[in-house]
Structure formats: C-alpha cells, structure tokens
C-alpha positions as CSV (number, residue, x, y, z in Angstrom):
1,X,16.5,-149.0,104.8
2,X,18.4,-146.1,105.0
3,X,19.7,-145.8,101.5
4,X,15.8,-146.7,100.8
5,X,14.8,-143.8,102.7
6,X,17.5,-141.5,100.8
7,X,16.4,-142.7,97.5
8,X,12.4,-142.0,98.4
9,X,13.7,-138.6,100.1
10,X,15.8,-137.4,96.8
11,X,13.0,-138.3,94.5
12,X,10.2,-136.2,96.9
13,X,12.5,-133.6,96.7
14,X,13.5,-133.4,92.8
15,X,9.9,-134.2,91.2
16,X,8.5,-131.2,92.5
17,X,11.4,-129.1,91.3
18,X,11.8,-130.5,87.9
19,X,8.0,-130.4,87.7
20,X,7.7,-132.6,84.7
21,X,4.1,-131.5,84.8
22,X,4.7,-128.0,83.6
23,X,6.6,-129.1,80.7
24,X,3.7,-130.7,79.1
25,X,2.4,-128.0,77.7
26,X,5.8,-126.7,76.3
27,X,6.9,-130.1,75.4
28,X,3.7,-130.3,73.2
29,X,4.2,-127.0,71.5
30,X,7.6,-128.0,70.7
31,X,7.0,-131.1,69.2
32,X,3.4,-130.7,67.8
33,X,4.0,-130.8,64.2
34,X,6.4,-133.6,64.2
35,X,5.0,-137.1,63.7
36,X,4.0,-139.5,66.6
37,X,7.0,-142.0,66.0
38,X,9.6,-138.6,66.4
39,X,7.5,-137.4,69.4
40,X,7.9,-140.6,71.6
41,X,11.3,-140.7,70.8
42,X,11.9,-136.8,71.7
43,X,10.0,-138.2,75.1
44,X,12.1,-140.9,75.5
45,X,15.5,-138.9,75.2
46,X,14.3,-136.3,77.7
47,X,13.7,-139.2,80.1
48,X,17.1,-140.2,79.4
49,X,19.1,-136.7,79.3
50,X,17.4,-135.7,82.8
51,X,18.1,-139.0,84.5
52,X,21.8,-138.6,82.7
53,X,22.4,-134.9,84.2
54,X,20.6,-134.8,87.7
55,X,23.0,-138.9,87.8
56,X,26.1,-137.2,87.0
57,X,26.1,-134.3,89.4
58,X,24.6,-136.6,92.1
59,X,28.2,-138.5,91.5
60,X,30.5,-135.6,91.3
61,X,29.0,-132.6,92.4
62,X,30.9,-132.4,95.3
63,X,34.3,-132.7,93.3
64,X,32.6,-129.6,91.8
65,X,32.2,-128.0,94.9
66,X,35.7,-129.0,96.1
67,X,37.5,-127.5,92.9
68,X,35.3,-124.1,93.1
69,X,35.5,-124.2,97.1
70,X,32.3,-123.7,98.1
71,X,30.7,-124.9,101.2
72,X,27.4,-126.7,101.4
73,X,25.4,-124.3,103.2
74,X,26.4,-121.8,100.4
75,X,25.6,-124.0,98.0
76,X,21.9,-124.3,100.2
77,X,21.9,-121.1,99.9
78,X,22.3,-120.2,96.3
79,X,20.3,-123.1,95.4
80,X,17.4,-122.2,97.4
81,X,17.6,-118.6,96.1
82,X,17.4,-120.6,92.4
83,X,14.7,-122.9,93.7
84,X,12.7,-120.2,95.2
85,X,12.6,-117.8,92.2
86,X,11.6,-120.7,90.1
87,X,8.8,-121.3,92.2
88,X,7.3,-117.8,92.4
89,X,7.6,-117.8,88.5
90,X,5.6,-120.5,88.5
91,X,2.9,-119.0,90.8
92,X,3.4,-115.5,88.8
93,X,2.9,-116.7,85.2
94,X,5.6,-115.4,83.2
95,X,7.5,-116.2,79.9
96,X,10.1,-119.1,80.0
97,X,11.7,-118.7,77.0
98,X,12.9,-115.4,75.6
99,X,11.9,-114.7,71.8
100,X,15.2,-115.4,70.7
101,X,14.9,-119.0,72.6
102,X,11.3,-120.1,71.1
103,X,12.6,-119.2,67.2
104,X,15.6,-121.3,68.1
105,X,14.0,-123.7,69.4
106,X,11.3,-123.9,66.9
107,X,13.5,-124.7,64.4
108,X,15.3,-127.7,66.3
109,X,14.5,-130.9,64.6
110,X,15.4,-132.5,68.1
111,X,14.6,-130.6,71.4
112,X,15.0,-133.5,73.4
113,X,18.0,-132.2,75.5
114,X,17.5,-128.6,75.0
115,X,15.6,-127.0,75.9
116,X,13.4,-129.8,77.3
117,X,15.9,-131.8,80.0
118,X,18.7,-128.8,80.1
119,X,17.0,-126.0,81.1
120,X,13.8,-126.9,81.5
121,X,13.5,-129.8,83.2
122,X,17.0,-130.7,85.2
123,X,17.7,-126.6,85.2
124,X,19.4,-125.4,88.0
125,X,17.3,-125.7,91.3
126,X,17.5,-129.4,90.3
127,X,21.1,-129.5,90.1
128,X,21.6,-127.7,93.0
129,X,19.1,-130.3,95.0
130,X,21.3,-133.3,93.7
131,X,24.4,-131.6,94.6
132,X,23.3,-130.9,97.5
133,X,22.3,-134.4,98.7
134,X,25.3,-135.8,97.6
135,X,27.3,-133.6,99.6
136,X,25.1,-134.4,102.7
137,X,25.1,-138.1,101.8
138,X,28.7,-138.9,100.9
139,X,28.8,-142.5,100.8
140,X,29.0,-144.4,97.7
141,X,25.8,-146.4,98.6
142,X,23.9,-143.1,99.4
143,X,24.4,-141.3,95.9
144,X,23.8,-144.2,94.2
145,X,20.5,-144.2,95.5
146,X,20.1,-140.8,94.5
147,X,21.7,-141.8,90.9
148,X,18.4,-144.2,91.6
149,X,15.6,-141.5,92.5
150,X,17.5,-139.4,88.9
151,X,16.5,-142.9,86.9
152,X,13.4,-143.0,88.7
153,X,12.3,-139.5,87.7
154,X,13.7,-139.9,84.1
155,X,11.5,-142.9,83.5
156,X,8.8,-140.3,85.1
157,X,9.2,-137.7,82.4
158,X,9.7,-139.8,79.5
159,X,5.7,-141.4,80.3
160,X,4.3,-137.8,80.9
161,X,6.0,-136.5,78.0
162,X,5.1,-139.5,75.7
163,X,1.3,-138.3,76.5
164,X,2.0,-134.9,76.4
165,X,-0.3,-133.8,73.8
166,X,-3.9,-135.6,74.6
167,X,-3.1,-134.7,78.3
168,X,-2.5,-131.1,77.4
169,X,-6.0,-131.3,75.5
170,X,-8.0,-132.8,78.4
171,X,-6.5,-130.5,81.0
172,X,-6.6,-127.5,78.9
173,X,-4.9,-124.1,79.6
174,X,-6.8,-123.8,82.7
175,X,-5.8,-127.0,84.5
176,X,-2.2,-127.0,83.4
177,X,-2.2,-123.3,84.8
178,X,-3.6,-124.7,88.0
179,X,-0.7,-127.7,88.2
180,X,1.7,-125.3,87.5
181,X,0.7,-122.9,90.3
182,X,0.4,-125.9,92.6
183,X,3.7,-127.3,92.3
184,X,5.2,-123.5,92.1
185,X,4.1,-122.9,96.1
186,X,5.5,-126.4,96.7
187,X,8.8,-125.1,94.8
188,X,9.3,-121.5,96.4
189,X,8.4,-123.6,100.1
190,X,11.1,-126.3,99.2
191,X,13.9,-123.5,98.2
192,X,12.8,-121.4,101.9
193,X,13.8,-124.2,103.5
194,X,16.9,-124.5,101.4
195,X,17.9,-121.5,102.4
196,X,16.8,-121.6,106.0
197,X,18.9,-124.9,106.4
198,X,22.1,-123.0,104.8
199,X,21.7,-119.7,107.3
200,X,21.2,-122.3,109.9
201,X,24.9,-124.0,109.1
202,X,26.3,-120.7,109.0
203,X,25.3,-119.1,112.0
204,X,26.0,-122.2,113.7
C-alpha cells in the first residue's frame, strides 16, 4: 500500500504541473497541417518522451543532486520558485514560445520531443517534482512507483494529444483559456507549498 499510495501521490502531483491539458491547443497548432496518421504518431512519441524524462530523473535525480551538492529543501525551493512562476503564467496569459521558437518549431517535421514533452510538457517544475520525490522516497520500490505514475501520465498525454484537434474545436479558445487558468492556480498553490516545505527544512 505504501508504494500504492506513492505512485497515486506522484501522479496527483505531476498531472497538474505538466498540465497536458494546456498543450492541446499548442500541440494542435503544431501539428495541424500534417496528416492524421503523422499526428497520432507525434501524440504517441510525446506520450513516450514525457514518461522517458520525468522516468529517468525519478531514477537518478538524486545522483544529480549528489554530484552538484544540493540539498533537498533547496532543490524544494528552486523548484517551487519554477512551479510557481509557471502557474501565474498560466493564470496571466502570456506567450510560451518566443518568435524565434514558433518559426523553429514550425518548420520541424517532428515536434514530438521538442518542444512538446521537453519543454512543454516534462519542463522543469516537473523535473524538479520527480526529483524531488525520489529524494524523499529513496527506496528502489518507491521510485519505481514513481517511474509508474511517469508511465501513467505518458499514456495520459499521448490520448489527449491524439484528440487534440476536435477537442481544441469543441472547447474553443474560451474553454481551453478557462482549463488553463484552472490548473495555473492549482500550479502556483502546488509550487507555495514547495517552497514552504523547503523554508520549513531549513529553518528546522
């Protein structure tokens, strides 16, 4: 039960952060003049980059911390500064992409891994998160169920993503606007907390 409950409690904590949601609409605009077959495929390999990423850290993201010598409570820190600006970006609309970014990207015959999983949906707050709970959970059982809630989220993205488009028409710029500013408040309250935890550890 408890590797359960650390498997349910990585994927709470990572699905609002990655926010699959708000990539729709970028996803769509990325891919919307390829052909159906090369969009499920592009929605497919995002599933698989993200879950490949957010895995990998979740393994060794504490050797990372280790070689670099930073303490958990920094990294809680620094991640929730990360988290928390992503979040109020999301509330505050704003550009993700510079112009330099979308020609590039436009251009891309496969945006798959960027800039769909790296930055846009595993970016940083994510990596941070998975870090994170690895370092807390240090048992080989524990970050494999995070390696689990990664997989779990992957398969996630790759289904939203394969219906990006219609879903994008239904919900229109209004409703994806309203997701997005959802899940941003959930975001800048998840990367607070982050940070309170880290202050907490310090001034312990």
């Amino acid at each position: 039960m408890d590797v359960l409950h650390v498997a349910v409690a990585a994927f709470a904590a990572l699905l609002p952060i990655t926010n699959p949601f708000g990539a729709l609409a970028a996803f769509a605009g990325l891919t919307g003049s390829l052909p159906a077959e090369q969009v499920r495929r592009q929605a497919v390999l995002t599933g698989i980059y993200v879950a490949a990423i957010l895995g990998v850290f979740a393994l060794l993201g504490s050797l990372v911390l280790e070689a670099f010598g930073i303490s958990l409570p920094a990294l809680q820190i620094a991640g929730g500064l990360v988290v928390a600006h992503s979040g109020f970006g999301m509330i505050v609309p704003r550009e993700n992409f510079s112009e330099a970014e979308k020609a590039h990207a436009a251009t891309k015959a496969d945006v798959s891994f960027s800039p769909m999983a790296l930055p846009l949906v595993a970016g940083p707050g994510a990596i941070g998160v998975v870090i994170a709970l690895g370092a807390r959970y240090p048992g080989i059982e524990s970050r494999l169920a995070v390696v689990v809630a990664a997989v779990a989220l992957g398969l996630v993205v790759a289904v939203l993503l394969r219906f990006a488009t219609p879903w994008v028409e239904k919900l229109g710029a209004t409703g994806i606007g309203a997701l997005t500013r959802i899940m941003g408040f959930l975001i800048l309250a998840i990367g607070v907390e982050l940070v309170t935890h880290g202050v907490l550890a310090v001034t312990r």
